[in-house]
N, C-alpha and C positions, 0 to 999 in steps of 0.2 A: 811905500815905506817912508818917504819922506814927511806924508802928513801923518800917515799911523802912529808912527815912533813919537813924537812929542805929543801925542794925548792917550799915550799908554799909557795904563794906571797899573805900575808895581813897584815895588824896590829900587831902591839906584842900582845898588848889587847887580838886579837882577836883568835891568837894562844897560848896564856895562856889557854883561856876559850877551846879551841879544845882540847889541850894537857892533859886538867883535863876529858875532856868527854871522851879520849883516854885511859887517865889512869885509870879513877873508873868505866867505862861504857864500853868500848869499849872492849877492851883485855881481861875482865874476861868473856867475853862470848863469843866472833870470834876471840879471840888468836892464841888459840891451832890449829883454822882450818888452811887448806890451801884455799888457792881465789880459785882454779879453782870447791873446792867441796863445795862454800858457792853460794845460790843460793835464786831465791823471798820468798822462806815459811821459810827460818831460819832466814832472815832478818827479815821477818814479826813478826815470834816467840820473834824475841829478841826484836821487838815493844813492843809486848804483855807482857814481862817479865818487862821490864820496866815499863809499866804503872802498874801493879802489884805492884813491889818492886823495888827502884832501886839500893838496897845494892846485887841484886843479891842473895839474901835469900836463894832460892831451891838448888843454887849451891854451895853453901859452909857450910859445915858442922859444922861448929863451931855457925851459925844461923841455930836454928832451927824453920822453920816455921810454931810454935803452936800457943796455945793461949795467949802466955803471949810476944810471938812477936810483933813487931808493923810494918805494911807495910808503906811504903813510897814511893806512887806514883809517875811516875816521867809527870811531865804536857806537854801536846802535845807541846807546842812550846818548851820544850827544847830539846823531842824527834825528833823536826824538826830541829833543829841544828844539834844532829846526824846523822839524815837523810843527808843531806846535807854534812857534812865530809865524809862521807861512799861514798856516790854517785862520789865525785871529785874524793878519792883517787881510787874506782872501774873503772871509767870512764879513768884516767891514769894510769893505767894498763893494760883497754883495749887498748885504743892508741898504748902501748908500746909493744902490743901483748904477754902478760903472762897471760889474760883470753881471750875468743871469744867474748864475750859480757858483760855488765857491769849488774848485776842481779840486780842492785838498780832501774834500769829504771822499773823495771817489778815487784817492789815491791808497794804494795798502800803504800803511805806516807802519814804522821799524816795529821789530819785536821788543817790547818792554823786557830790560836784561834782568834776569833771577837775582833778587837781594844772595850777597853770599859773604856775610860777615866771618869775620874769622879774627876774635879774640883772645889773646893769649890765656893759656892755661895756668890752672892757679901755680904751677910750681916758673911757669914762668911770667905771670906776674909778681909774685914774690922778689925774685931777680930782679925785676925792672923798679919794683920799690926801695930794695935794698942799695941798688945801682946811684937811685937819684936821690937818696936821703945823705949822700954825701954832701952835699949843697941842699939848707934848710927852703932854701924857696922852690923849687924844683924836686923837692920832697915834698912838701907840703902838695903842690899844686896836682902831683902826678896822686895823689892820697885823694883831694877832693873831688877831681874826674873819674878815678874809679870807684869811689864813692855815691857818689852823685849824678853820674853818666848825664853829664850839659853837651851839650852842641861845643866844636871849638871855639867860635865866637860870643858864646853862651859863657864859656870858662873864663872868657879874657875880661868882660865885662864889670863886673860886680864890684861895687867898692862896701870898703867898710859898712858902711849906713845900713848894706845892706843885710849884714849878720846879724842875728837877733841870739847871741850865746846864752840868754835866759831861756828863751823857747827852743833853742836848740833847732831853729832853721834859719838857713839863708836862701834870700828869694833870686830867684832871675827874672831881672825883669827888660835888660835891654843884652845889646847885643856888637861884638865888634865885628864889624866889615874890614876887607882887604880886597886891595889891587892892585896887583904890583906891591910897590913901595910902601903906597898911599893907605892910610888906617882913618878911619871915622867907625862914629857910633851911630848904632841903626836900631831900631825894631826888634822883636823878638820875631822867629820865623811865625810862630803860629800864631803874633799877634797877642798874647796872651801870657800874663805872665806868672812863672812857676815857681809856689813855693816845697821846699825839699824838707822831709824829715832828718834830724842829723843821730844817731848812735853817738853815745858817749866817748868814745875816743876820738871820733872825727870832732865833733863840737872843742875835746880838749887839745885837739891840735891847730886847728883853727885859733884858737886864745890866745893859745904859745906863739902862734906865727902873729898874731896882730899885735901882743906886748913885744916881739921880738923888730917887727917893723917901728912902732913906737919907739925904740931906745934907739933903732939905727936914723929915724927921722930927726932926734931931738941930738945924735949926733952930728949931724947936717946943719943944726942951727934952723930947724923949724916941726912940724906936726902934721900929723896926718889929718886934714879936713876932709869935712862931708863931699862937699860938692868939686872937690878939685880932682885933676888927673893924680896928684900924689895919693889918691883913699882907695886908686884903685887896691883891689885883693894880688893881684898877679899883673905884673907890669912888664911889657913883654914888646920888642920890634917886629919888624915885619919877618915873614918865616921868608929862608931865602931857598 
């Protein structure tokens, strides 16, 4: 893990989230071994201990797993992300010939969980626009996610520059990351970026809210520029 991790090639995003599963998941349970004596029934074991508890309870002494414990399951799709770190960093190792074969291949891995979206109905989306058109920016904002259906980091992104109200599309082309606190600008997930058809009343609400950001910027004693954090579209802290 030590040398795997710093010539992964993905996201920061994406190696935060591996480096926490590394740290609080990973290492208190296949630390101590070595690769060549971890094999499919201790991988599976430490499926099973996680879905159990994923404080790692049995193992550490200071929790004692009675009645007055509480378990904390850990949910098959996040055990498939470890699944998945294990398997790459096994898999580069075998390559690099320090084990014969890579024991994740021959481990069952979690059941991938059934997408199960569940978006409000139009009598209660109605409600949830009506609700946040009480305040123009959180009207607006909640109008061009429904509208538009961006990623939430996708929504947070966009500045001015990027509406084009003649064409009547605004593009996505980057994307805001969270941790914690901590906010930076990243990538788009797929890499690629999107532009959206806009219908005539989203285009004329979008307007209203850029001339309406405009007179509150020029109340500020300044303007909304291209390239600044003030041109963002929806300007927003971290979610707590």
């Amino acid at each position: 893990m030590d040398i795997h991790f710093p010539i992964l090639d993905c996201t920061e995003t994406t190696r935060r989230t591996y480096e926490r599963h590394r740290r609080k998941r990973i290492e208190p349970a296949l630390g101590k071994l070595k690769i060549a004596k971890i094999d499919a029934s201790i991988i599976e074991s430490f499926y099973t201990e996680l879905r159990t508890c994923r404080d790692h309870c049995k193992r550490h002494k200071h929790i004692r797993p009675d009645k007055t414990h509480v378990y904390k399951p850990l949910g098959n799709s996040t055990i498939l992300e470890i699944h998945g770190i294990l398997s790459k960093a096994f898999g580069r190792a075998e390559r690099w010939d320090w084990i014969v074969q890579n024991p994740v291949k021959k481990a069952e891995a979690p059941a991938k969980p059934e997408p199960d979206p569940q978006p409000p109905s139009p009598n209660e989306a109605a409600r949830i626009l009506n609700e946040s058109w009480k305040d123009v920016s959180w009207g607006t904002l909640v109008w061009v996610a429904m509208t538009t259906s961006p990623r939430r980091g996708e929504l947070c992104a966009p500045r001015w520059s990027d509406f084009d109200a003649d064409r009547r599309v605004p593009t996505y082309k980057r994307s805001i990351a969270q941790d914690g606190k901590e906010l930076w600008e990243t990538d788009m997930k797929t890499h690629r970026k999107r532009i959206v058809a806009l219908d005539e009343n989203t285009t004329a609400i979008l307007s209203d809210y850029k001339a309406h950001c405009q007179r509150m910027a020029r109340l500020a004693g300044t303007h909304l520029r291209r390239t600044h954090i003030y041109s963002l579209v929806f300007r927003m802290g971290p979610s707590r």
